[in-house]
C-alpha positions in Angstrom: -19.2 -24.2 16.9 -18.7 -24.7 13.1 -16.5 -21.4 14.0 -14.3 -22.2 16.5 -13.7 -25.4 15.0 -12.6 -23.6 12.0 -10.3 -21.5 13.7 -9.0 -24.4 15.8 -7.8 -26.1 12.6 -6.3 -23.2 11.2 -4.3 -22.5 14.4 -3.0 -26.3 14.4 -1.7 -25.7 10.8 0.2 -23.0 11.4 4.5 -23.9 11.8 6.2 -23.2 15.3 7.8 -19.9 13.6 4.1 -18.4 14.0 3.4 -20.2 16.8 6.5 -19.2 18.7 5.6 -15.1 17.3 2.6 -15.3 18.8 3.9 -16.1 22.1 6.7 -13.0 21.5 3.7 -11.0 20.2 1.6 -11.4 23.7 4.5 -10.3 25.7 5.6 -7.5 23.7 1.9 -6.5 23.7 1.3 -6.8 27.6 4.4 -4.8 28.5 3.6 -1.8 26.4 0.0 -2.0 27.3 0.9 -1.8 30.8 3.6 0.9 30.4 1.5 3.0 28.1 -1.2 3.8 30.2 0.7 4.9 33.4 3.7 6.8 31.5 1.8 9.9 31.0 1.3 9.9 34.9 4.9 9.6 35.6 5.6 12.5 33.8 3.1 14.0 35.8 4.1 12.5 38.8 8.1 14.1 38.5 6.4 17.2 38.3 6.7 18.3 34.7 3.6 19.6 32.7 1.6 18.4 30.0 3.9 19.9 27.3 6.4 17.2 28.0 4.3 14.6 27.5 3.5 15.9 24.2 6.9 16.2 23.5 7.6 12.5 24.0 4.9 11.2 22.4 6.0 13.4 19.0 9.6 12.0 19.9 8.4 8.6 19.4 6.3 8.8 16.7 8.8 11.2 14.3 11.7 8.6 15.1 8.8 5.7 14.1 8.5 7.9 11.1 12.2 8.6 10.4 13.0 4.7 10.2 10.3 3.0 9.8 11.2 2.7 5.5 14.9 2.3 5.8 13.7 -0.6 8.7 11.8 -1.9 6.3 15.1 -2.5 3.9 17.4 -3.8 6.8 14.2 -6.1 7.5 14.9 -7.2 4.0 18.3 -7.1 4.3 19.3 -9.0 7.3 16.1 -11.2 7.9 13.3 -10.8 10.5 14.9 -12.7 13.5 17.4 -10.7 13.7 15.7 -7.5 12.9 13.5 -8.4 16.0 16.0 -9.5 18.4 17.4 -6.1 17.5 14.5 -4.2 18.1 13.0 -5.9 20.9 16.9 -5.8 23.2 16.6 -2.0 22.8 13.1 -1.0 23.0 12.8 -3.3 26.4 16.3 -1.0 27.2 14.8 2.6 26.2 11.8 1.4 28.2 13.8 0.6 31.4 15.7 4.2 31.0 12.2 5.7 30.9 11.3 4.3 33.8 14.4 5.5 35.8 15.5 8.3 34.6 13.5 12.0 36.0 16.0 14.3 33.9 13.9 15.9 30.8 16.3 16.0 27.9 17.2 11.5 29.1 13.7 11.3 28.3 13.4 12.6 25.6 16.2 10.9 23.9 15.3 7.3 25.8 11.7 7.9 23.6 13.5 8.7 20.4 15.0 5.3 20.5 12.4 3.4 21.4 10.2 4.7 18.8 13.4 4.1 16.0 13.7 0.7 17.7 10.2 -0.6 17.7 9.7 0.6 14.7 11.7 -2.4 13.5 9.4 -4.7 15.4 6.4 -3.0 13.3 8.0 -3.3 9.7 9.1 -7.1 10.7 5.9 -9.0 12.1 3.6 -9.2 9.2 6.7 -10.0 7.2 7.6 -12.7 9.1 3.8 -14.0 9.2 3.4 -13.8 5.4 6.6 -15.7 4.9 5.8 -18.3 7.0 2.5 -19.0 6.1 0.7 -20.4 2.3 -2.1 -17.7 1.1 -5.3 -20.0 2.0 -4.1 -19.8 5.8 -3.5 -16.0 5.7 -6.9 -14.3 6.4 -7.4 -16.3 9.2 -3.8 -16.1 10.5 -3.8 -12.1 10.1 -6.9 -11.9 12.1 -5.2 -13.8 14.7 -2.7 -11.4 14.9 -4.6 -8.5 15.2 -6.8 -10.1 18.1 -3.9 -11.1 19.9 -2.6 -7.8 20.1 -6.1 -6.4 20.8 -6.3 -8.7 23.8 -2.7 -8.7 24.9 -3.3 -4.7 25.5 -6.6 -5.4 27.0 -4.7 -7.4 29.9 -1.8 -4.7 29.9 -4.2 -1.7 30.2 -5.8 -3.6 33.0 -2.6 -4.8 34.6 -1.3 -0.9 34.8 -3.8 0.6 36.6 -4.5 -2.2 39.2 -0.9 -2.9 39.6 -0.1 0.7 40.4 -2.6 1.1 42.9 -2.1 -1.8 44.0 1.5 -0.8 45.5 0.5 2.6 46.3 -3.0 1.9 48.3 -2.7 -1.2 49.5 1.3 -1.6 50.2 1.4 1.7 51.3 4.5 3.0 48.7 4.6 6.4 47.6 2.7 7.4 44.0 6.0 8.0 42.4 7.5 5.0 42.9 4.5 2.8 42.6 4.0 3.9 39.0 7.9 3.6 38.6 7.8 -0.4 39.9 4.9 -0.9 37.5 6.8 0.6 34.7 10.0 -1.8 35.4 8.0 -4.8 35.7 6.1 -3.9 32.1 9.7 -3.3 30.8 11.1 -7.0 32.1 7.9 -8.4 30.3 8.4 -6.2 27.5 12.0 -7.8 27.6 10.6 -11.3 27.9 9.5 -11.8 24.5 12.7 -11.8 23.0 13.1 -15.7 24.5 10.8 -17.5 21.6 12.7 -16.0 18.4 15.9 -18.0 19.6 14.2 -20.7 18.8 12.7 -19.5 15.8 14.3 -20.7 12.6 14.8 -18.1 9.8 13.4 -19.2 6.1 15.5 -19.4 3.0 13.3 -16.2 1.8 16.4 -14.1 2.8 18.6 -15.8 -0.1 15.7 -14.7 -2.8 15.3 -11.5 -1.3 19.1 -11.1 -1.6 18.8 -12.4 -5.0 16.2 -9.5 -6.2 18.3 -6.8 -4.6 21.1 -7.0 -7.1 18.3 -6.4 -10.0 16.8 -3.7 -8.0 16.9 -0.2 -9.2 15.2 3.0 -8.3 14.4 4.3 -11.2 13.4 1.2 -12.8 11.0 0.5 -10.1 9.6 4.1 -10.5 9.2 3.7 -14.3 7.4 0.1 -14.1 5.1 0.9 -11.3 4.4 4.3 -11.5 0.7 3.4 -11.4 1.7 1.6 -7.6 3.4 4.4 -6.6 0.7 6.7 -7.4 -1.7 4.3 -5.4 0.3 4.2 -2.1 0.7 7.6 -2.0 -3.7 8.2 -2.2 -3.6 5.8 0.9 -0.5 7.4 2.4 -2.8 10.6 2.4 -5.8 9.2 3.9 -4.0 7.7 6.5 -2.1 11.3 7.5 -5.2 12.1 7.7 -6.0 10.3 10.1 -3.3 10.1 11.9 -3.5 13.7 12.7 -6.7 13.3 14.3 -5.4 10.2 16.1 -2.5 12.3 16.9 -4.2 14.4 19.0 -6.2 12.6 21.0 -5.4 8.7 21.2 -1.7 9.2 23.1 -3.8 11.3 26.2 -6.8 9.2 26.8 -5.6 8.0 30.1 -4.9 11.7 31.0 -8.6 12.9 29.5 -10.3 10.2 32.5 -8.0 11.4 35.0 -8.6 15.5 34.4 -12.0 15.2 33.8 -13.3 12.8 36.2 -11.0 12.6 38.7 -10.8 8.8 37.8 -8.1 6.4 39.7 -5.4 4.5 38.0 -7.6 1.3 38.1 -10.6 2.2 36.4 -8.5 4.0 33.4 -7.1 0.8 33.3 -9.9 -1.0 32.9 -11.5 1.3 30.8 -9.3 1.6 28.0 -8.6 -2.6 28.0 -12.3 -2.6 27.6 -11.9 -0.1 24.5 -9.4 -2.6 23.4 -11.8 -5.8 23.5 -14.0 -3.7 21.9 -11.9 -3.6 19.0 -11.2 -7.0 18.8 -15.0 -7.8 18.5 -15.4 -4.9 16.0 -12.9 -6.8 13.6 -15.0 -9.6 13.9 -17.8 -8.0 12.5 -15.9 -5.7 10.0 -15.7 -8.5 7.5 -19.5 -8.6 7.6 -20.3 -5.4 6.7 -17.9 -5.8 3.9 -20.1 -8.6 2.1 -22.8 -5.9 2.8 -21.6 -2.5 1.0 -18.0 -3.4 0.0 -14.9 -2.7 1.2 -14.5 1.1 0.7 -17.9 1.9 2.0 -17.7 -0.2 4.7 -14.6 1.6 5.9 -16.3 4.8 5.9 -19.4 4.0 7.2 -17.8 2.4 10.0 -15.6 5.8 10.3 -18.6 7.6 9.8 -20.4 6.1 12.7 -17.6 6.6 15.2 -18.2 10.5 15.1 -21.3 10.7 16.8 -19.6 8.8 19.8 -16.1 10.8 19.5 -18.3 13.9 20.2 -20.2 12.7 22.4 -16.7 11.6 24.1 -15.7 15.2 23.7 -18.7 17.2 25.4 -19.9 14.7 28.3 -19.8 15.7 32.2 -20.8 11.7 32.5 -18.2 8.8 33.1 -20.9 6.4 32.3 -21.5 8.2 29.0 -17.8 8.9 28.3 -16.8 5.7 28.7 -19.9 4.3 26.6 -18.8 7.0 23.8 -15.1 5.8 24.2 -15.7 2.5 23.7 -18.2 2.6 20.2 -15.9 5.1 18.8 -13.0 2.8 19.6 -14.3 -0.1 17.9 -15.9 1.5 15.0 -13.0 3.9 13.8 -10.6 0.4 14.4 -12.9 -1.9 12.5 -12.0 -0.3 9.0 -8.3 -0.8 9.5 -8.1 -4.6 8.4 -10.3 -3.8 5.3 -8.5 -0.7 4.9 -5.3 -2.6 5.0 -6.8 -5.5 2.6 -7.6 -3.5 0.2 -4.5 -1.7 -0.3 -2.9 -5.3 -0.2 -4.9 -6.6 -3.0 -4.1 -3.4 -5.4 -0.3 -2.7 -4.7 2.4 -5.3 -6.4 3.6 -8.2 -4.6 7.0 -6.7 -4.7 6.2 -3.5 -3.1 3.9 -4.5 -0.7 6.1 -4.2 2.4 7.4 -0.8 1.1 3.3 0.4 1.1 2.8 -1.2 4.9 6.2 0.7 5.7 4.9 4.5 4.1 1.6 3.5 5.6 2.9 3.3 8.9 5.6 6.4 8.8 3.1 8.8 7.7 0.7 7.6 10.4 3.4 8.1 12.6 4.2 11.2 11.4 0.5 12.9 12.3 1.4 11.7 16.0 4.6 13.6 16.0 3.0 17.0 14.6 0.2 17.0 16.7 0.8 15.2 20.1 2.5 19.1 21.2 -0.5 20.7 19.5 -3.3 18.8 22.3 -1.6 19.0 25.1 -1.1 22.9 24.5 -4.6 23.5 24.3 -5.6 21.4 27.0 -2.8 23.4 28.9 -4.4 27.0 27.5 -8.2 25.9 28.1 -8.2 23.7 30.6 -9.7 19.8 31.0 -13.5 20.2 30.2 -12.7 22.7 26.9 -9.6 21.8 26.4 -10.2 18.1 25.4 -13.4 19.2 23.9 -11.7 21.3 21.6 -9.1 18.7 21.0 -11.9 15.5 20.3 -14.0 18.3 18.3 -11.2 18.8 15.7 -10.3 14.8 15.7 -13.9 14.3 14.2 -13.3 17.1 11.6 -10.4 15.3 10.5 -12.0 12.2 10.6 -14.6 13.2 8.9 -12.1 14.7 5.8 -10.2 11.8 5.9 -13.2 9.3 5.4 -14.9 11.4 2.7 -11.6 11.5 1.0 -11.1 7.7 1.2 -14.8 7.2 -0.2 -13.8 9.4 -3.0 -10.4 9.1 -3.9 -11.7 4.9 -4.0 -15.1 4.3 -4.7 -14.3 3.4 -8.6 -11.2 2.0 -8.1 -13.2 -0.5 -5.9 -14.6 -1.8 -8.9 -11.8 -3.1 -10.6 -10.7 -6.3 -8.9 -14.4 -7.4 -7.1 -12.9 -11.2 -7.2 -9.8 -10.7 -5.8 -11.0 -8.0 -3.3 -13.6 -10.4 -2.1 -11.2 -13.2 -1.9 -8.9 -10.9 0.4 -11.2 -10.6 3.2 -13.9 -13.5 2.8 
């Protein structure tokens, strides 16, 4: 109870700029929960193969990639409500076009701007949070946001599945166009979140901003953080790392239920919302294992752990155990991202902390984009019981790389700032 009430009061503290987020942040969430995890089935559905649905997921995540810095600097530039107005007008429009349009090549270039567009959603949120916000409230406030997402997708995932067989078993309407409806309708909610940031009022933070930009020079910056520099790039790699094994098997979960089990729309749905919740508890009890073994071992032990489940995951005839393995690995590999995220936050300067989210993110991004062609071609040339567990069997070697390089690249550097690190995540 001591808990709740705790949480309570920091929620009432918080000013109607984060308050009014949130509300865009739940709609935003729910939309593309709902539209992710029927889209790989329209493809399907129009009768293209599986190629194309690697292809569009790379589109996305190398336009994510492409902008997601120089977003970062119109962020900057032009302030965050407008940023997100921007971002969330179009992405709710390539969204529509992807549910409507069947031609390949539209498709491909309605994904390429909504991964360019969303990507300015990405770079402007914790932004926006931070500058609204004093330091004591923002553990708890960043928490917030990373549950709310977890549990707007939870509903979204859900929502997809039952509301596309909902029209196409119980109304009788053809697959096609059941999955179509539901896309639309995730699109308008999508769209729905833009209505709270009119009323959001930007800070003066802008002006300063615009103040430091006229001192700002490239090579100055390089020559008085060089040490910074050097930092983000050791996280950069760890998290291509990972990305690549993400890459290849996050985007096609959906399908991996489907091929293997011959499971409906509804329980996919279901399934992967649950994966969600399950991440939202696992960041509950991340911070725990931190005051245990420390930040940088408790992000690869909870890595670590995951494997066992991935592989499990990957060589299964069971939906009971697949699902079990789904959901462990789910909320263990997710449970180090907060700490992972903290402790880059407490080692990079102030002023290039959004630049470190922004690389962070693009090169994330980037492992999607390489290897979303590379799975679905080898679930195409091996079929659905080899084929994924090829494809999960080389995630967990990447994994596995990535999380013994983060232990190594950062065990001693964990021992510089134990105060401050502690502070960060206590």
């Amino acid at each position: 109870m001591n808990i709740v009430t705790e949480w309570k009061q920091q929620f009432s503290s918080y000013n109607s700029n984060i308050k009014l987020f949130f509300i865009t942040n739940i709609c935003t969430q729910i939309g593309m929960g709902i539209f992710m995890v029927i889209y790989n089935f329209y493809i399907r559905e129009l009768g293209f193969n599986e190629n194309l649905n690697g292809n569009i997921i790379a589109m996305t995540a190398l336009a994510s990639a492409i902008i997601l810095i120089p977003a970062g600097i119109i962020s900057d530039r032009l302030g965050r409500k407008k940023v997100m107005l921007l971002g969330i007008v179009t992405t709710a429009c390539a969204l529509m076009a992807r549910s409507i349009f069947e031609m390949e090549s539209f498709l491909l270039i309605a994904a390429f701007i909504g991964g360019l567009s969303n990507a300015f959603i990405q770079v402007s949120a914790i932004p926006w949070l931070a500058e609204n916000s004093n330091q004591s409230q923002r553990v708890h406030l960043f928490s917030y946001h990373a549950a709310t997402m977890m549990v707007a997708n939870v509903i979204g995932n859900a929502a997809g599945g039952l509301l596309t067989d909902t029209f196409s078993i119980l109304l009788q309407i053809p697959q096609i166009w059941s999955i179509r409806i539901t896309l639309i309708i995730a699109s308008i909610i999508f769209f729905i979140g833009i209505l709270p940031i009119f009323k959001m009022s930007e800070q003066t933070k802008v002006k300063v901003n615009s103040i430091n930009k006229k001192k700002f020079s490239i090579k100055k910056a390089w020559n008085q953080n060089r040490k910074h520099f050097k930092l983000i790039a050791l996280f950069a790699i760890a998290q291509l790392i990972i990305g690549f094994g993400s890459g290849l098997v996050i985007p096609y979960l959906n399908l991996y239920f489907a091929d293997r089990f011959n499971t409906n729309n509804s329980t996919i749905g279901i399934i992967l919302s649950l994966g969600q919740a399950a991440t939202a508890i696992a960041m509950i009890i991340g911070p725990l294992v931190v005051k245990k073994v420390g930040e940088v071992k408790a992000v690869v032990y909870l890595q670590l752990c995951s494997l066992p489940f991935l592989l499990l995951t990957a060589y299964t005839e069971s939906l009971l155990l697949a699902s079990i393995g789904f959901l462990f690995r789910q909320a263990l590999m997710n449970a180090g991202n907060p700490i992972q995220a903290s402790l880059m936050m407490a080692r990079v300067d102030d002023s290039m902390k959004g630049f470190a989210n922004s690389v962070n993110q693009m090169v994330f991004s980037l492992g999607w984009a390489l290897m979303g062609p590379v799975s679905t071609s080898i679930v195409v040339i091996y079929g659905a019981y080899w084929g994924y567990a090829y494809v999960f069997s080389i995630t967990a070697s990447l994994y596995l790389i990535g999380s013994l390089y983060f232990y190594f690249m950062f065990k001693d550097r964990a021992r510089m700032k134990p105060q401050q690190t502690f502070a960060k995540i206590s």
